[in-house]
Steps between C-alpha positions, in 0.01 A plus 500: 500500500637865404577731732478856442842538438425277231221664376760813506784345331227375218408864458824654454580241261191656283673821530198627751580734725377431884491592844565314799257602790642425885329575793779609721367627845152498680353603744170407701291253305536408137429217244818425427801538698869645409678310205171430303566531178308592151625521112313780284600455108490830269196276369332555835502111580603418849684167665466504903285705742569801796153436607250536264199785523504820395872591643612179248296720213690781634837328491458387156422868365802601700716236343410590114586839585863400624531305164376755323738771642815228543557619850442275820290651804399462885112540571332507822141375542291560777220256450165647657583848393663443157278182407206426749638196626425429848759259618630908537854408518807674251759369248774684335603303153826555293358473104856418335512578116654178315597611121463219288910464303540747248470309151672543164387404172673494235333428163809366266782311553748678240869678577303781736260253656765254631724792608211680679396183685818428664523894573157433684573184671776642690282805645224258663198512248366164390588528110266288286632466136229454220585335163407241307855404364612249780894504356526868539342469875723255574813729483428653760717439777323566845322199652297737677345640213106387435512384121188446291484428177198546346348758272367797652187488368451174704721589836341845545158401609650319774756758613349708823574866510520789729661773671801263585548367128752674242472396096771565250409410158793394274403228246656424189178671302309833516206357440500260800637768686198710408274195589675479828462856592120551403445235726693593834423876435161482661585303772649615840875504488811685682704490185405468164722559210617411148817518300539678197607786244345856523290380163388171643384714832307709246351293292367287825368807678278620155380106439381441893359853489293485174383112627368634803770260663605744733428917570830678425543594847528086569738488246686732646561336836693201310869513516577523125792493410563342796771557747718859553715610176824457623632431117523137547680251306490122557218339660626507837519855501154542319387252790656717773327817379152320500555348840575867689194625318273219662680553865465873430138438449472264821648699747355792395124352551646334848563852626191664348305195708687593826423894432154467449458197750696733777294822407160302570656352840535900623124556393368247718709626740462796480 
C-alpha cells in the first residue's frame, strides 16, 4: 500500500508541482495531532489528511496558493473562530512548496541537440531527447540522459508540460520544427524556443500568424533564434549560448516568484 510519500514521489515524477501540509504544534483539542500530514497536487488532488472539515478545505486552498506562488508558508488556525469547529482547540501547519525537477526537452538529436543535452545534464534538469533516428540518439554519451526515439508527432501527446518544463526545438527539418512548435506553443511551458536563421524566424512568425496558430504577441514569447548571440561557432558553443538563455530565463521567473510571493506575505501582514 502507498504511502503519501509515494503518492508524492509519483507526482513529481509527472512533473506536478505539490505541497506537503504538516501540522506542527497544537494546542487544546484538535482532530489530528502534530506530525499529521497531507499532499495537495497543483491539480488540487490530495493524499493524507490534517483533520478533515472545513479547516482541511481551508488547508487545501492554502496549499494551491503556496504552489501557485512557489514559496512555502506557516498558518495558524484557530478552529471555533476561523472554522466553527467545536472540538475549539488550535494548530499551526508548515505548507512546504515541493517544485516538481525542472525538465528539458529537446526536439532533435543533431550536432546542437547532443551538445545542448550534455550542457543540461550537468546543471540538474532532467534532459529528455526526442528523435526518431535511434543511431544518432545513441551517441550521446551521458547515461543519465532520458532518450526517446520516436517521432514527435507520436511522443508529444504523452509529454506533460508546465511551468517547470523547458523545450528547445532543433530537428533536422523546418517543417517538423514548425509542427513541433505549433503544438507546444499553446501549452504551458517555462521555456520554449526554436533554432533558426532570421528568415526562417520570419517566415514562421507570418505562417502561425495568418493560420490563427498563434496571436503575434504568443509568438513573440518563443525564444527564436534561440540562445544569446555571442557569435558562436561549433556546436558546443551554439549549445552554450542556448543553455545561459534558458537559466537566464529560470532564474529570472524564480526571483520574480519570491518578489511577488514576499510582497503578498507583507499584505497579510500588514
Amino acid at each position: 500500500m502507498k504511502n503519501i510519500f509515494d503518492e508524492m514521489h509519483e507526482v513529481l515524477k509527472r512533473g506536478e508541482h505539490c505541497a506537503l501540509c504538516t501540522i506542527v504544534a497544537t494546542k487544546g483539542s484538535t482532530p489530528l495531532k502534530a506530525g499529521a500530514k497531507m499532499v495537495v497536487t497543483s491539480s488540487g488532488k490530495i493524499f493524507g489528511t490534517i483533520g478533515g472539515g472545513d479547516l482541511e478545505k481551508t488547508v487545501i486552498e492554502n496549499a494551491l496558493n503556496v504552489i501557485n506562488i512557489g514559496q512555502s508558508e506557516m498558518y495558524s488556525h484557530n478552529l471555533l473562530q476561523q472554522h466553527g469547529m467545536c472540538c475549539g482547540g488550535s494548530v499551526s501547519i508548515f505548507i512546504d512548496f515541493i517544485s516538481a525537477p525542472d525538465r528539458l526537452y529537446i526536439f532533435g538529436s543533431g550536432h546542437v541537440g547532443r551538445a545542448l543535452g550534455e550542457v543540461m545534464n550537468r546543471l540538474s534538469f532532467e534532459v529528455y531527447v526526442i528523435d526518431d533516428r535511434k543511431e544518432e540518439l545513441d551517441k550521446m554519451r551521458s547515461s543519465e540522459i532520458h532518450k526517446l526515439p520516436f517521432h514527435h508527432s507520436e511522443i508529444l501527446p504523452r509529454l506533460p508540460f508546465g511551468k517547470n518544463v523547458y523545450v528547445a526545438v532543433m530537428t533536422r527539418d523546418h517543417t517538423m520544427d514548425r509542427e513541433i512548435l505549433a503544438s507546444c506553443i499553446q501549452r504551458k511551458y517555462g521555456y520554449l524556443g526554436m533554432i533558426g536563421s532570421m528568415r526562417k524566424v520570419e517566415v514562421t512568425r507570418k505562417m502561425f500568424i495568418s493560420g490563427c496558430i498563434c496571436t503575434a504577441e504568443e509568438f513573440a514569447a518563443v525564444d527564436t533564434p534561440m540562445g544569446f548571440n555571442i557569435n558562436a561557432q561549433s556546436p558546443e558553443e551554439i549549445a552554450i549560448s542556448i543553455a545561459a538563455k534558458i537559466i537566464q530565463v529560470k532564474n529570472t521567473a524564480f526571483s520574480v516568484s519570491n518578489i511577488e510571493a514576499a510582497q503578498k506575505i507583507n499584505k497579510i501582514t500588514k
